[in-house]
N, C-alpha and C positions, 0 to 999 in steps of 0.2 A: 841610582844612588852610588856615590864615589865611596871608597872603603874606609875615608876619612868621617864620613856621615854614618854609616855603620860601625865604625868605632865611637864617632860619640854617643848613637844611640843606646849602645850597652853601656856605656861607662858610667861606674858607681857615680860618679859625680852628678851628674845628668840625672839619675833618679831620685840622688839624693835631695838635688831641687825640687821637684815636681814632691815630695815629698814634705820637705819644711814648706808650702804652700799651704800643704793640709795640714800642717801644724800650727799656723800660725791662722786658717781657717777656724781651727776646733780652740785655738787661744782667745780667738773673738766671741767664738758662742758660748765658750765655758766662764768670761767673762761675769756678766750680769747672771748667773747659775750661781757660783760662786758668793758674789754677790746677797745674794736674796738669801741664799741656805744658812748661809752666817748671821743673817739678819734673825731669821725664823729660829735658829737655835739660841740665840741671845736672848731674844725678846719678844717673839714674836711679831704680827703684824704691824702691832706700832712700832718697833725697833727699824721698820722698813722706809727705807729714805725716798723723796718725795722725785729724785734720779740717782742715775748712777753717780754722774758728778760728786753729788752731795756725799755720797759713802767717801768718797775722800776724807768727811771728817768724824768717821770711824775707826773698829779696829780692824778693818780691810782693805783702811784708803792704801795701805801699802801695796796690797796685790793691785787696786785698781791705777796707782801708777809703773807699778811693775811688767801687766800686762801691754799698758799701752806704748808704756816706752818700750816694750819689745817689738813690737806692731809697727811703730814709727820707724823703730832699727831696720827691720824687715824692707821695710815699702824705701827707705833712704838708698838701699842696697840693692834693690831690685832692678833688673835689666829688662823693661819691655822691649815692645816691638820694634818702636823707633824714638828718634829724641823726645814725641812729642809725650810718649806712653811714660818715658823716664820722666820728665816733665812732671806728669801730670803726680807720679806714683812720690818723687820727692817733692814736692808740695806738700803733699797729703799726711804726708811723714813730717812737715815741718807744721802741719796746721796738728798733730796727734801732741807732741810734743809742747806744742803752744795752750793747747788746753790743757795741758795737765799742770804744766808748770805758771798758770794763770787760774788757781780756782776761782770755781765760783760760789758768790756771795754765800755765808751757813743761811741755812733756816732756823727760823727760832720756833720753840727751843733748840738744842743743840742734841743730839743724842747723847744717850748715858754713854757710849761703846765709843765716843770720840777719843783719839788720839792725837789730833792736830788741833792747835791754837787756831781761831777763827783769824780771818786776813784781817790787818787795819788798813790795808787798802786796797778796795778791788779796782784792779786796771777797768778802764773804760773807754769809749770810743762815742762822745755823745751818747745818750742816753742807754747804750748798747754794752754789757760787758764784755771783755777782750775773750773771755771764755768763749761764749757762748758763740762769738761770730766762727773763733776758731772749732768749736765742734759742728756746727752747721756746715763748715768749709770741709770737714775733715770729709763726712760723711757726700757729701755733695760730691766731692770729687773721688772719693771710693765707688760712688754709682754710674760716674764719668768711664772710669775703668773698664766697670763691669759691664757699663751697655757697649760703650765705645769700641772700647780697645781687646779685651778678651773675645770677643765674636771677630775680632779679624781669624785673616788666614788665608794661606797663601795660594789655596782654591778656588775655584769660582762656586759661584753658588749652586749651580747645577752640578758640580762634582761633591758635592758633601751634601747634596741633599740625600735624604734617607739616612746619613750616619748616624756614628756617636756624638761626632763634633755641630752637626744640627739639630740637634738633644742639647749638648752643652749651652748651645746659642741662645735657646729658650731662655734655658735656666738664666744664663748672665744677665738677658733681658730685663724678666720678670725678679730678679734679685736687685739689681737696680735701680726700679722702678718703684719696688717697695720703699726701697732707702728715701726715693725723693719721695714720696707720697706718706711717709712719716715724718720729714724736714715740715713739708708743705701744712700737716697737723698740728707740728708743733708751732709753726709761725700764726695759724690761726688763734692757737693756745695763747702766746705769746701779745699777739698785734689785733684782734678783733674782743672789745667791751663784752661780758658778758656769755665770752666761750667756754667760759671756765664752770659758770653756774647749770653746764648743761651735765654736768659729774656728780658722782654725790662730794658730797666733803670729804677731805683725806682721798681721793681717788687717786692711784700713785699712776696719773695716766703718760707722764714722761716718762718713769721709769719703764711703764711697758712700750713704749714708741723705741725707746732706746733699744730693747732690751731685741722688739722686731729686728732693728734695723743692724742689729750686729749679726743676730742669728740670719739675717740675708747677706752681708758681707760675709762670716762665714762659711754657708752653705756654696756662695758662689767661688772661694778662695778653693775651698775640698774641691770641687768639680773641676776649677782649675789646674788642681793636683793630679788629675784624673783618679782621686778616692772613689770615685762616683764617674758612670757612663765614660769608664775609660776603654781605649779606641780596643785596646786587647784588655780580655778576661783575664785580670790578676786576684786575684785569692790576699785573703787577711794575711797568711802566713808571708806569701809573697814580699804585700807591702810592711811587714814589722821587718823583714830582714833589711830591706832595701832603707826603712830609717835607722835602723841600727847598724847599716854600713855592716852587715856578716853576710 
């Protein structure tokens, strides 16, 4: 290791990435948390929207595009591995940003706790609204990442086998995999007669598909930060100073 690569590995900067990783990990999971808590203290379960989308037309659609457009900021800015990881990461950031700023259709009724005007016009794409293709892309290609591209490394697989980082690899996997394996629920939701009546009524089964699919984006973002199964034992203390840059 050159003294050039040992200076960047101490350098606050350097941590302080791996750092906003798990910040904008625990942004995702706190997300739909946020969410739902707001919901339950306003009104309870029927205060609860039928996705997160739909809290857009609440009084926390604000946080839910505050979060995501910081998410999108995140992932626009983000330096993977190579062009193709950059690639994949601003996509993902233009598909975040696409759905937000494209709701989708209210449900009727409209909640008491709304704060936005329903849309006179929802974008569409044949039968399909612009939203929704854009949150399916979002989430598609955040699993793209997480299988794909975060298990690289500059290893062979025989030298990381037994680590931390063939631990992490799991994780990325199996986060991933959830994300499309709740795309794939919801498209049955969505595209198969009669999936819907396998629920009771009111079932808010998107908003829990969503709700999975972030808490797997997240979980797989912290590990990325190494919050979790990181290569060296670092302590709570350790990582508050390293995001507070002291």
């Amino acid at each position: 290791m050159t003294s050039h690569q040992k200076k960047e590995e101490n350098n606050a900067l350097v941590f302080s990435y791996l750092e906003l990783r798990s910040a904008i990990g625990i942004s995702g999971m706190l997300l739909p948390v946020i969410l739902f808590i707001s919901c339950m203290l306003e009104g309870g379960l029927k205060q609860l929207q039928v996705s997160i989308s739909c809290c857009y037309y609440t009084n926390r659609g604000d946080v839910f595009v505050a979060i995501v457009c910081l998410l999108s900021g995140f992932l626009l800015t983000y330096k993977g591995y190579d062009w193709k990881d950059s690639l994949i990461s601003k996509l993902a950031a233009i598909c975040g940003l696409g759905l937000v700023f494209n709701p989708t259709t209210p449900k009727e009724p409209l909640s008491d706790l709304t704060i936005h005007l329903p849309c006179l016009h929802i974008n569409k794409i044949g039968p399909l609204e612009v939203h929704l293709l854009f949150a399916a892309s979002f989430f598609v290609l955040l699993a793209i990442m997480s299988i794909v591209f975060f298990t690289k490394s500059e290893h062979s697989k025989e030298y990381i086998k037994g680590t931390k980082k063939e631990t992490r690899n799991r994780v990325y996997k199996t986060c991933g995999y959830i994300m499309l394996g709740c795309i794939v629920v919801l498209l049955f939701y969505f595209a198969v007669p009669g999936f819907k009546k396998m629920f009771p009524p009111n079932f808010p089964l998107i908003f829990i598909l969503e709700t999975v699919a972030l808490w797997a984006f997240g979980f797989s973002w912290l590990t990325k930060g190494e919050a979790i199964w990181a290569d060296e034992k670092i302590g709570l203390k350790t990582h508050l100073k390293r995001f507070l840059n002291i």
